[in-house]
PDB file of N, CA, C and O in Angstrom:
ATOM      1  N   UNK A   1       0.851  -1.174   0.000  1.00  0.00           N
ATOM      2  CA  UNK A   1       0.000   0.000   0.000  1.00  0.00           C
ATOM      3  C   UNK A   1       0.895   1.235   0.000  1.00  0.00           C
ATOM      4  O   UNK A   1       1.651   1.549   0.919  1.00  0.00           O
ATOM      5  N   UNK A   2       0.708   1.923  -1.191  1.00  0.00           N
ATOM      6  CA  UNK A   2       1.198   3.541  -0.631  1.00  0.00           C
ATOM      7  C   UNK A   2       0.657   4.562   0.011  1.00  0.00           C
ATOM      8  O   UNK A   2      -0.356   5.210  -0.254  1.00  0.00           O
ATOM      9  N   UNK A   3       1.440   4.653   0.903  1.00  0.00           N
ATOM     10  CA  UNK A   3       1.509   5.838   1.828  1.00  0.00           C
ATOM     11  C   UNK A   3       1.385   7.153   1.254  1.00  0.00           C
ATOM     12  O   UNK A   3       1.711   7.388   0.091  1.00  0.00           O
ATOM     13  N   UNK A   4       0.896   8.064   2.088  1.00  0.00           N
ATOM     14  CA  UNK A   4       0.636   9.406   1.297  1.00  0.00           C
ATOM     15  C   UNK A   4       1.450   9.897   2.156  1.00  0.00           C
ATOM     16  O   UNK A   4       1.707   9.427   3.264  1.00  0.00           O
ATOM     17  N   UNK A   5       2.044  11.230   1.482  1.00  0.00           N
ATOM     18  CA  UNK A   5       3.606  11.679   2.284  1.00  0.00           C
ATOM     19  C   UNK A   5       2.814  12.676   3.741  1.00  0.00           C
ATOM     20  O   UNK A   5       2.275  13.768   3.562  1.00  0.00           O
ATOM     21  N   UNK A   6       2.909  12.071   4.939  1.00  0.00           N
ATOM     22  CA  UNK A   6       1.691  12.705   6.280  1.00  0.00           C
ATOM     23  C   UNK A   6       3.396  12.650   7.029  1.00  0.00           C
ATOM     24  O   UNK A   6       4.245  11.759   7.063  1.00  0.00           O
ATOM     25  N   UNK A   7       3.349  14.280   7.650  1.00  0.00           N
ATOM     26  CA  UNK A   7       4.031  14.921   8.874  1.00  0.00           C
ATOM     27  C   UNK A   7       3.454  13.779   9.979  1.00  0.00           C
ATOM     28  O   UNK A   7       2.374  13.237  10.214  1.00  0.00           O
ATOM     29  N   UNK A   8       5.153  13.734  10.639  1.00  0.00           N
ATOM     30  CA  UNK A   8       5.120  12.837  11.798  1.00  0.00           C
ATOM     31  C   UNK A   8       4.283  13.221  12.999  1.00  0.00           C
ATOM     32  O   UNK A   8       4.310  12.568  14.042  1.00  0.00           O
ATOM     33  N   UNK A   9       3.656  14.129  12.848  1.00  0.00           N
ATOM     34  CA  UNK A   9       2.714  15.155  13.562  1.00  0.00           C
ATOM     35  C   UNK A   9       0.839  14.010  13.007  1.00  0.00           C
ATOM     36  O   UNK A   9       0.098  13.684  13.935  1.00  0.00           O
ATOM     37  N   UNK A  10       0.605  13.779  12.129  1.00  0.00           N
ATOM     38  CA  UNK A  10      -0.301  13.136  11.335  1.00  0.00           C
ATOM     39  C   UNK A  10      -0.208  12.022  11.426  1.00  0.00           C
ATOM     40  O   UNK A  10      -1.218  11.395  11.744  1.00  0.00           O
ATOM     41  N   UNK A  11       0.888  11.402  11.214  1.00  0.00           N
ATOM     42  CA  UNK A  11       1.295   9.710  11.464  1.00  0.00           C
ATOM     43  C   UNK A  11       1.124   9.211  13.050  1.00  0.00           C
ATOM     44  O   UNK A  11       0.802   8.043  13.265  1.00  0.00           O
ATOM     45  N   UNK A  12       1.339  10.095  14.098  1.00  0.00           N
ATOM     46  CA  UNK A  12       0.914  10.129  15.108  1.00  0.00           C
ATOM     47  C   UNK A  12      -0.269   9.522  15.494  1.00  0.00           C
ATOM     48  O   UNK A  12      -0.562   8.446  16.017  1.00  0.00           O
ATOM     49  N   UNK A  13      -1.023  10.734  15.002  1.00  0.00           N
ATOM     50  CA  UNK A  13      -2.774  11.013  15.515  1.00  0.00           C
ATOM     51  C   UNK A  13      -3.505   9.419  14.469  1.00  0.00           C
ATOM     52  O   UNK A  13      -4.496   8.736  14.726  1.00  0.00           O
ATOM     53  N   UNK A  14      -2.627   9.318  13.441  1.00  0.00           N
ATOM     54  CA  UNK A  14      -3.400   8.753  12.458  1.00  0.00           C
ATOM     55  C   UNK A  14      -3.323   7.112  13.395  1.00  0.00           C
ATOM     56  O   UNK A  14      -4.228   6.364  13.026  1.00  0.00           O
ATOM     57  N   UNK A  15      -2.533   6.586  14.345  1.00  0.00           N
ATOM     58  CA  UNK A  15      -1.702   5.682  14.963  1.00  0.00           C
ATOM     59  C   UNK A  15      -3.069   6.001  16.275  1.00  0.00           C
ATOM     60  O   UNK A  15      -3.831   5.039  16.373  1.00  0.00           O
ATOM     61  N   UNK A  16      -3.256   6.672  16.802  1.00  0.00           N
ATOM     62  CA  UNK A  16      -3.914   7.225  17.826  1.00  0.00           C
ATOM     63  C   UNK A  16      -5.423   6.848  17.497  1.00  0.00           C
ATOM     64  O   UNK A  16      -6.165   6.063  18.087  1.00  0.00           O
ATOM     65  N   UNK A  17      -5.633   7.560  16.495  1.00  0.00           N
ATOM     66  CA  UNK A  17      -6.871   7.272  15.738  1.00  0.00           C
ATOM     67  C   UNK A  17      -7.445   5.293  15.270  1.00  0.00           C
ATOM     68  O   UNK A  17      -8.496   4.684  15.474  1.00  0.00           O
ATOM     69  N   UNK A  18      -6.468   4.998  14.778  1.00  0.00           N
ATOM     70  CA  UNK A  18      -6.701   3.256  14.673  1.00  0.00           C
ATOM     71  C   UNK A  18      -6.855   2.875  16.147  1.00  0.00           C
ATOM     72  O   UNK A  18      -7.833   2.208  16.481  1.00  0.00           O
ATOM     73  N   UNK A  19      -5.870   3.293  17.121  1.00  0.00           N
ATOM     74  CA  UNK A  19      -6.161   2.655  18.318  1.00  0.00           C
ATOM     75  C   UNK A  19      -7.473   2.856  19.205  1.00  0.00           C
ATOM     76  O   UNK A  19      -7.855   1.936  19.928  1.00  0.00           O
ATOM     77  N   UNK A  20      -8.008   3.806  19.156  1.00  0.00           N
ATOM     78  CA  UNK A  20      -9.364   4.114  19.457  1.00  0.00           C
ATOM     79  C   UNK A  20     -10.359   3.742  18.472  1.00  0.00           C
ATOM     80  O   UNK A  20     -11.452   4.014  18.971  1.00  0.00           O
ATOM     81  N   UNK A  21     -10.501   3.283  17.389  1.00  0.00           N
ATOM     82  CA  UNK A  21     -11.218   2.944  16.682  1.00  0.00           C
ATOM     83  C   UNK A  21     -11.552   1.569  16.240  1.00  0.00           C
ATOM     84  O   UNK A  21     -12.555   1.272  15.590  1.00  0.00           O
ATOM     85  N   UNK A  22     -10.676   0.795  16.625  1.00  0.00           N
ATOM     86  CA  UNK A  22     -10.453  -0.836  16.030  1.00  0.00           C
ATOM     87  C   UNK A  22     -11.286  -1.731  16.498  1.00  0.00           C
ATOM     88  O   UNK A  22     -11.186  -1.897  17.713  1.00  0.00           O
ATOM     89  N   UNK A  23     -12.106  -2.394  15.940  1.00  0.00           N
ATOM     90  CA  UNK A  23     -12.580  -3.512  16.627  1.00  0.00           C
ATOM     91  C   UNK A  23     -12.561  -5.063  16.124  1.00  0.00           C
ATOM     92  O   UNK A  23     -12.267  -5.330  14.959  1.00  0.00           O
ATOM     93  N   UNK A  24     -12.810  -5.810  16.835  1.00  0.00           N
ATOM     94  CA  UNK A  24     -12.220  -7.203  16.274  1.00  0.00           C
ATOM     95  C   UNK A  24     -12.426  -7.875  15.082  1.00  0.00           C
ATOM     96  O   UNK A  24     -12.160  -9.066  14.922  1.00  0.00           O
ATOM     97  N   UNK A  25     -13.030  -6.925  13.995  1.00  0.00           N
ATOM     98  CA  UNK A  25     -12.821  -7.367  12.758  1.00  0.00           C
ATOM     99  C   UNK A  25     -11.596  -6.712  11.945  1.00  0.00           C
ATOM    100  O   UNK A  25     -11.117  -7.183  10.913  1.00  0.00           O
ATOM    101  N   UNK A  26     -11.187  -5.563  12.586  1.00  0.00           N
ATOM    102  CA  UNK A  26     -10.506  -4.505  11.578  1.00  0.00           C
ATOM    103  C   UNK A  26      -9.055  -4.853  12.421  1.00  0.00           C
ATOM    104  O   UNK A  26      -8.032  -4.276  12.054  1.00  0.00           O
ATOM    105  N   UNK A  27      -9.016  -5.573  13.275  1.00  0.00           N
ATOM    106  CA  UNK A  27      -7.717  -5.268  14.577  1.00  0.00           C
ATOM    107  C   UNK A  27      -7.002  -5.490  13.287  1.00  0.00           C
ATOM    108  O   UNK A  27      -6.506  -4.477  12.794  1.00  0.00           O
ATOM    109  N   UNK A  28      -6.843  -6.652  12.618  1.00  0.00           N
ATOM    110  CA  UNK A  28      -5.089  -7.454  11.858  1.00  0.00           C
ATOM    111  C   UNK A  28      -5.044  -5.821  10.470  1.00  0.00           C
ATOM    112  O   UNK A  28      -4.087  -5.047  10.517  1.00  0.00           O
ATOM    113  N   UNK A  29      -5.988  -5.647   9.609  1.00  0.00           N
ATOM    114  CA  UNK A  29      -5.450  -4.656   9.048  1.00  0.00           C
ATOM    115  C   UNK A  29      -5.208  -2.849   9.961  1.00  0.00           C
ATOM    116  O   UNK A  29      -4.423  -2.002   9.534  1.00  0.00           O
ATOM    117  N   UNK A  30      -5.973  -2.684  11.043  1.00  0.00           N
ATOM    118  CA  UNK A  30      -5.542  -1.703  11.333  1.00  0.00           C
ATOM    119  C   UNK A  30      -4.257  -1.915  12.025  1.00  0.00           C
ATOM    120  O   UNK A  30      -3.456  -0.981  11.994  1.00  0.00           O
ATOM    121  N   UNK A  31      -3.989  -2.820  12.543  1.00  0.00           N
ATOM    122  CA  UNK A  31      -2.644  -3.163  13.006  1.00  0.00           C
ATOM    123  C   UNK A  31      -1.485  -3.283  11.879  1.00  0.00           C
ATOM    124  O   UNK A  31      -0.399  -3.182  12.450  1.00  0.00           O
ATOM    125  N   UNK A  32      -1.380  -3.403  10.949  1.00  0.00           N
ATOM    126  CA  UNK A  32      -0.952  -3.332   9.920  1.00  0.00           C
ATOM    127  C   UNK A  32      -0.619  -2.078   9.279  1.00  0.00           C
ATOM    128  O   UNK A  32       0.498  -1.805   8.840  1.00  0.00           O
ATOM    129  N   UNK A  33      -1.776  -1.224   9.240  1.00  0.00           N
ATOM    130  CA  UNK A  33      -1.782  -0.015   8.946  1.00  0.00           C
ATOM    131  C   UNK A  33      -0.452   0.934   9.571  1.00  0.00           C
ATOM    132  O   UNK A  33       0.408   1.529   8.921  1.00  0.00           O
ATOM    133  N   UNK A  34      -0.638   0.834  11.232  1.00  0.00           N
ATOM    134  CA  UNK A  34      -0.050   1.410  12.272  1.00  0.00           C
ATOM    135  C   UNK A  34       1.468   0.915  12.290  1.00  0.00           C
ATOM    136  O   UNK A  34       2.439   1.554  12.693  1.00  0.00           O
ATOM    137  N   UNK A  35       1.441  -0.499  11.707  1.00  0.00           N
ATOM    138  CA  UNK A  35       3.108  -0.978  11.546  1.00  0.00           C
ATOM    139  C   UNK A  35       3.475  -0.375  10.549  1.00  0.00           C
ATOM    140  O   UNK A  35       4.683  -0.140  10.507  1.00  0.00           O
ATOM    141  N   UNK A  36       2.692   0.064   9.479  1.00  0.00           N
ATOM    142  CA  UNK A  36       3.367   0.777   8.148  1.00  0.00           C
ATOM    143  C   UNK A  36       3.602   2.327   8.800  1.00  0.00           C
ATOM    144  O   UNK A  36       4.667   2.884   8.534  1.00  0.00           O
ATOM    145  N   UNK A  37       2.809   2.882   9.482  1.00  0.00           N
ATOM    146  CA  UNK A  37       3.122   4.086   9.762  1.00  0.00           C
ATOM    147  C   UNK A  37       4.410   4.285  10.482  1.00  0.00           C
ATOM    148  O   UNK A  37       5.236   5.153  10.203  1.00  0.00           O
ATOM    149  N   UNK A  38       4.555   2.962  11.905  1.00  0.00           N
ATOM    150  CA  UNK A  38       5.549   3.518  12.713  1.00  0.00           C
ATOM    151  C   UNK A  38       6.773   3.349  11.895  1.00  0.00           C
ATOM    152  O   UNK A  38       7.527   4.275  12.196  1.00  0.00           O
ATOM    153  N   UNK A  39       7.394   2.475  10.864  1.00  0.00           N
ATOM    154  CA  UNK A  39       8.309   2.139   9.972  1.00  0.00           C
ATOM    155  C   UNK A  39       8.500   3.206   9.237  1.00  0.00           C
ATOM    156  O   UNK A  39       9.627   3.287   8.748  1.00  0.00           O
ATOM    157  N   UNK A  40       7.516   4.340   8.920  1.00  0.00           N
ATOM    158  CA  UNK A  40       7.664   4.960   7.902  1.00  0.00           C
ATOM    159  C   UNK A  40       8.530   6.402   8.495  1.00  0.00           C
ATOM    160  O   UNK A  40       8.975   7.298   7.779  1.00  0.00           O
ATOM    161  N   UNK A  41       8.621   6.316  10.098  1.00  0.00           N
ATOM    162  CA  UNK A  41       8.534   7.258  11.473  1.00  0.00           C
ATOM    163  C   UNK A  41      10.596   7.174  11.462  1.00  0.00           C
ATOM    164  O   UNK A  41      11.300   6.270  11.914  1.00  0.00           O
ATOM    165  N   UNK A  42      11.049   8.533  10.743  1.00  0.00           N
ATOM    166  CA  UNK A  42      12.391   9.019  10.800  1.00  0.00           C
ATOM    167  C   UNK A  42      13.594   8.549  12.415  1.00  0.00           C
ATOM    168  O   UNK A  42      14.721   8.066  12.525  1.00  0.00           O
ATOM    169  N   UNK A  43      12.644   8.985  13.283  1.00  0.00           N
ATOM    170  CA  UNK A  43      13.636   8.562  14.493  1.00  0.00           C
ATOM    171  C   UNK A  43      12.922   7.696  15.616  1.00  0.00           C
ATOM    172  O   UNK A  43      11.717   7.478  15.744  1.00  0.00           O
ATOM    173  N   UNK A  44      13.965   7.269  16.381  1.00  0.00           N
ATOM    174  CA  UNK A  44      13.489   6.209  17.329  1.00  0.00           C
ATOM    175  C   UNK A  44      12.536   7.322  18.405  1.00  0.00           C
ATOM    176  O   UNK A  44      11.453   6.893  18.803  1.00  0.00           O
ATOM    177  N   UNK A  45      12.926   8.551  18.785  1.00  0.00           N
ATOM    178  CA  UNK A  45      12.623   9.081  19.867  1.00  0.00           C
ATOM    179  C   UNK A  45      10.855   9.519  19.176  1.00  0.00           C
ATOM    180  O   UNK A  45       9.867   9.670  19.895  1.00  0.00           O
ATOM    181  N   UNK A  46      10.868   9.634  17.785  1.00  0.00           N
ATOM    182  CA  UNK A  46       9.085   9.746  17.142  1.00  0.00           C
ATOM    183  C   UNK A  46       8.636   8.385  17.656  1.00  0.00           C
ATOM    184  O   UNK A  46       7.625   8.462  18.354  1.00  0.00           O
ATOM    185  N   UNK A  47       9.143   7.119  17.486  1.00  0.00           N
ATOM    186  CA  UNK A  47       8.185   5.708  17.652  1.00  0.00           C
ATOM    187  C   UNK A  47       8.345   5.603  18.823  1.00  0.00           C
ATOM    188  O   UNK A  47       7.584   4.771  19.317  1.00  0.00           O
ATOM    189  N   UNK A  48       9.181   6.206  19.696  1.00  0.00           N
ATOM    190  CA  UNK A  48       8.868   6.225  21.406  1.00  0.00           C
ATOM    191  C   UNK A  48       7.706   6.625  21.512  1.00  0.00           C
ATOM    192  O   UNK A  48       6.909   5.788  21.935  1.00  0.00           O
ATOM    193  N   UNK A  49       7.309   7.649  21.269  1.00  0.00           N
ATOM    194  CA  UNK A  49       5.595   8.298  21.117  1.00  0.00           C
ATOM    195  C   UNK A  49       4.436   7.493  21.009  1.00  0.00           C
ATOM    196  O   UNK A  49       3.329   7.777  21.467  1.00  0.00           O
ATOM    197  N   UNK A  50       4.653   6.783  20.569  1.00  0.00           N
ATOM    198  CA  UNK A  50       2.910   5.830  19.847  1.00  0.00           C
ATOM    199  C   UNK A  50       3.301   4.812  20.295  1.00  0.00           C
ATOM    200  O   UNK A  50       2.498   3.881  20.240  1.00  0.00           O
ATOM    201  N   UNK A  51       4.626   4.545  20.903  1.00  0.00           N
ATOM    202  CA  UNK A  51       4.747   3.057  21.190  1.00  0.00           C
ATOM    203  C   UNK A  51       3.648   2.062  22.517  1.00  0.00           C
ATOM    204  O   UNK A  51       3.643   0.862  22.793  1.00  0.00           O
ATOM    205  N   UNK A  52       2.824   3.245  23.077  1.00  0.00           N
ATOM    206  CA  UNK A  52       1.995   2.545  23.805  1.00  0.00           C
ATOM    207  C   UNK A  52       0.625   1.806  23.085  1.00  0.00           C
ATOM    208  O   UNK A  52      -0.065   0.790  23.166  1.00  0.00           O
ATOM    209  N   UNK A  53       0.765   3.202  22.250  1.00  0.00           N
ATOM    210  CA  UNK A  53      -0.345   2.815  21.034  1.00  0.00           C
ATOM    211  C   UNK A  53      -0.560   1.474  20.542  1.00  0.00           C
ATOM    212  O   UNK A  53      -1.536   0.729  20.624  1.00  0.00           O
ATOM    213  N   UNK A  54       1.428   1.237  19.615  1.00  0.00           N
ATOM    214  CA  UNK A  54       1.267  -0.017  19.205  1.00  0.00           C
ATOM    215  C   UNK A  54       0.945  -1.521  20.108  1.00  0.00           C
ATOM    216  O   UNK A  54       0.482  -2.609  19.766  1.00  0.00           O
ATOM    217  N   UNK A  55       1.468  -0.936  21.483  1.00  0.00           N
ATOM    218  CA  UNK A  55       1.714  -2.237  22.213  1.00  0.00           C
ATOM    219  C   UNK A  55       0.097  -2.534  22.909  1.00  0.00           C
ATOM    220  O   UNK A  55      -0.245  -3.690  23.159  1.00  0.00           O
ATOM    221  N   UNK A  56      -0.744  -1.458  23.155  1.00  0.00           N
ATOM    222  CA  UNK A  56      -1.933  -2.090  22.930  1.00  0.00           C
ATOM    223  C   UNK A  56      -3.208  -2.738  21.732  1.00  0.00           C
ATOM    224  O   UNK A  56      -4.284  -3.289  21.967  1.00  0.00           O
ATOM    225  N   UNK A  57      -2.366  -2.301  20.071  1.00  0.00           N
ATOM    226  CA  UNK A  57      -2.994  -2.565  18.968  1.00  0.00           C
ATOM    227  C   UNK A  57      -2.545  -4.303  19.552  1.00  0.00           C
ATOM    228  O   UNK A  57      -3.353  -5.229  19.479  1.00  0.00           O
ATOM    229  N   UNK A  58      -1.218  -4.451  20.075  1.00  0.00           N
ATOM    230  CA  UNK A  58      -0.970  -5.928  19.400  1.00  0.00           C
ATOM    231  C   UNK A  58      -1.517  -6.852  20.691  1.00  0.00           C
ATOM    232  O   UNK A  58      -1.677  -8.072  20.663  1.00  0.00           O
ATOM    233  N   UNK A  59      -1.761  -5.965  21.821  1.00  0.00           N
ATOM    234  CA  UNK A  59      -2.739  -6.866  22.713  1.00  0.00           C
ATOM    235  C   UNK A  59      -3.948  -7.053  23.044  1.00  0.00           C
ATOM    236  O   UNK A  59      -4.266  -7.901  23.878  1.00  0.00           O
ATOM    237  N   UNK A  60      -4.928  -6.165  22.339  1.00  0.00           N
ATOM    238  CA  UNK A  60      -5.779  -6.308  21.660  1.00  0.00           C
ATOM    239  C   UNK A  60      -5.807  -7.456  20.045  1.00  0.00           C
ATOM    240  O   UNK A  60      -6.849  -8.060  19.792  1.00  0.00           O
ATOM    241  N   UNK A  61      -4.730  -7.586  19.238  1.00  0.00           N
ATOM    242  CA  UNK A  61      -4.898  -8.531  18.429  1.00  0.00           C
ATOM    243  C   UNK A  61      -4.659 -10.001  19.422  1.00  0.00           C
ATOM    244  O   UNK A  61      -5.310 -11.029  19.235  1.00  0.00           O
ATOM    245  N   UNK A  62      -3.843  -9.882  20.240  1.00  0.00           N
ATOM    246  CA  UNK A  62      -3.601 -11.252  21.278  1.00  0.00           C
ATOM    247  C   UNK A  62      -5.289 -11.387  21.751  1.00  0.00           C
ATOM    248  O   UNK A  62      -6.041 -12.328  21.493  1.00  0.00           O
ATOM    249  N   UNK A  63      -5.534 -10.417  22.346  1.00  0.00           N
ATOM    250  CA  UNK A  63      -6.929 -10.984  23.031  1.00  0.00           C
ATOM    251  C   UNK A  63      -7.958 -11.500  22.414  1.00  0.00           C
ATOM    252  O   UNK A  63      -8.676 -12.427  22.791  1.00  0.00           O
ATOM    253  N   UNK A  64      -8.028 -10.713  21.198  1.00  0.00           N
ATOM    254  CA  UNK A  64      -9.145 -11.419  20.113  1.00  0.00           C
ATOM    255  C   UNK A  64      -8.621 -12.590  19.410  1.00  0.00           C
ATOM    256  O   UNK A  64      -9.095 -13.725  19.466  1.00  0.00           O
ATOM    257  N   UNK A  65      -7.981 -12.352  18.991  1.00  0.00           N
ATOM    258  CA  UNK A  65      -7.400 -13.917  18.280  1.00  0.00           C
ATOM    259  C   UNK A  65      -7.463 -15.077  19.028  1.00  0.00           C
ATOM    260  O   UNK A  65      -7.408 -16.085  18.324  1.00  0.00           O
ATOM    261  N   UNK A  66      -7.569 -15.297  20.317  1.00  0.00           N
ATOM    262  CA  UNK A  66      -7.242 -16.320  21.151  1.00  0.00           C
ATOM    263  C   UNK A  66      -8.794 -17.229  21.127  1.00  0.00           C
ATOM    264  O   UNK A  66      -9.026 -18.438  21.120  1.00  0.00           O
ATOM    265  N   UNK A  67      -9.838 -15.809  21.116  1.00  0.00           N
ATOM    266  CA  UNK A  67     -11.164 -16.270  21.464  1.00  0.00           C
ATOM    267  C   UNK A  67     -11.955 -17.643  21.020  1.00  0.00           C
ATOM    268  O   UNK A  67     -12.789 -18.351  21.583  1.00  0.00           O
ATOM    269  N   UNK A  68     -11.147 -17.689  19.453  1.00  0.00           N
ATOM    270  CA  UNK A  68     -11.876 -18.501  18.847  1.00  0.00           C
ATOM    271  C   UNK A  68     -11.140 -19.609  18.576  1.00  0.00           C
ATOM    272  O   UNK A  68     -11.273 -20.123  17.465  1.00  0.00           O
ATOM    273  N   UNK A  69     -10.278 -20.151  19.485  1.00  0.00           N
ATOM    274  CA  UNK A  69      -9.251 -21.273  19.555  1.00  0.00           C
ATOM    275  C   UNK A  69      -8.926 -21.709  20.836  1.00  0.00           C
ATOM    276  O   UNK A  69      -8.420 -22.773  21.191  1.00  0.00           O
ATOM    277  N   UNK A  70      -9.191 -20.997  21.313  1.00  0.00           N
ATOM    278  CA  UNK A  70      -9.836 -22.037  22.937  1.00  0.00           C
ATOM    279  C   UNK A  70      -9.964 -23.170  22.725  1.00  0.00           C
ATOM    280  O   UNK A  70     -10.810 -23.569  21.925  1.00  0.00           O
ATOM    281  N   UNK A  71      -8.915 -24.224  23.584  1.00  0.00           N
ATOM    282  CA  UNK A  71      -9.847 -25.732  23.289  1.00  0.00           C
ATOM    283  C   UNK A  71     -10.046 -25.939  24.636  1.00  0.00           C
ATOM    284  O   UNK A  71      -9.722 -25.231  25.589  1.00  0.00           O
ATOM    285  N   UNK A  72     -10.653 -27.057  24.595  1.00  0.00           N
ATOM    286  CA  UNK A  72     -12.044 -27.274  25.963  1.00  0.00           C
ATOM    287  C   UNK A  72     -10.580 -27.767  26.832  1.00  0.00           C
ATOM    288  O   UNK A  72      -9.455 -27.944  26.365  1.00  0.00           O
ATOM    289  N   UNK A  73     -11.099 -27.921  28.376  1.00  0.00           N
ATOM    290  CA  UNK A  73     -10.010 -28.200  29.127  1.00  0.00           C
ATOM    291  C   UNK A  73     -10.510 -29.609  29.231  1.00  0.00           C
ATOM    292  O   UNK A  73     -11.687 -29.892  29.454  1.00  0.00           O
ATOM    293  N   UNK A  74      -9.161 -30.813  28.988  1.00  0.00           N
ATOM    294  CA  UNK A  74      -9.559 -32.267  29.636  1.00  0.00           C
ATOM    295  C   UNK A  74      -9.074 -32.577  30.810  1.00  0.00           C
ATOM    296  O   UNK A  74      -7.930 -32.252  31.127  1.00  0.00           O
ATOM    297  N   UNK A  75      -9.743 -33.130  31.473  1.00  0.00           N
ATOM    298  CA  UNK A  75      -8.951 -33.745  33.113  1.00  0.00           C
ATOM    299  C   UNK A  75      -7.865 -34.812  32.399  1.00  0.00           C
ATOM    300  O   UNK A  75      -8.117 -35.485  31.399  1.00  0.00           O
ATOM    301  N   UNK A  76      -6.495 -34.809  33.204  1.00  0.00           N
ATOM    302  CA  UNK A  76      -6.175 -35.744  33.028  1.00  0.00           C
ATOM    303  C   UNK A  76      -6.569 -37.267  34.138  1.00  0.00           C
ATOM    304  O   UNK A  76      -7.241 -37.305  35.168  1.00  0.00           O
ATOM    305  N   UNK A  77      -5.829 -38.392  33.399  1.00  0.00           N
ATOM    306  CA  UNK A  77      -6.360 -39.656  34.365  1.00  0.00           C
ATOM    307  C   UNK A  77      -5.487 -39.778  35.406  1.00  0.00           C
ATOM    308  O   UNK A  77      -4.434 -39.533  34.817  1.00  0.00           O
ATOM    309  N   UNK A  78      -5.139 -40.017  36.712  1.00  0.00           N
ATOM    310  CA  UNK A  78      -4.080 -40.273  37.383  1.00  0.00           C
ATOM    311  C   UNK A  78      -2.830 -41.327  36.925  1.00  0.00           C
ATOM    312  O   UNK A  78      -3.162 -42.282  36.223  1.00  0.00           O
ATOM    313  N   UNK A  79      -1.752 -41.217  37.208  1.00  0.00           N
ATOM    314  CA  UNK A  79      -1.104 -42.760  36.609  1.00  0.00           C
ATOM    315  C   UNK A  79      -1.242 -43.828  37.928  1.00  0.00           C
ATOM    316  O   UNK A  79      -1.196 -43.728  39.155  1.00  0.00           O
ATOM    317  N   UNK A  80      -1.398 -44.676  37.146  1.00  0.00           N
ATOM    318  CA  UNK A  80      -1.310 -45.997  38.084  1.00  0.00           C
ATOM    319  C   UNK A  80      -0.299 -46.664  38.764  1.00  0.00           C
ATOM    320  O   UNK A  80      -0.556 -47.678  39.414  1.00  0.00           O
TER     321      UNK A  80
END
């Protein structure tokens, strides 16, 4: 996907904006989105900024993803 040329000022909010907005259908591409932005982000001390952002996009993708792969719990048998 190309990027449109957005001030690290924009790439920010735009990072800010997915994270308040995402819900468990959109998490894997808006998460995606937000990895293209922070990559696209000149210095480490800019992706210090959003980095809370990202680290709740990707635990939010942990939490939903898990939901539907749950397997049932079995007892085990004692050994004899």
């Amino acid at each position: 996907m190309k990027l449109p040329m957005l001030s690290v000022d924009e790439k920010i909010t735009e990072i800010r904006r997915l994270y308040y907005s995402t819900t468990k259908e959109t998490i894997q591409s808006d998460l995606t989105r937000a990895l293209d932005l922070l990559k696209s982000m000149p210095s480490e001390s800019e992706r210090e900024r959003v980095a809370v952002y990202m680290d709740g996009l990707a635990q939010m993708r942990s939490d939903w993803g898990r939901d539907g792969r749950r397997r049932k719990k079995t007892t085990r048998r004692p050994k004899k």
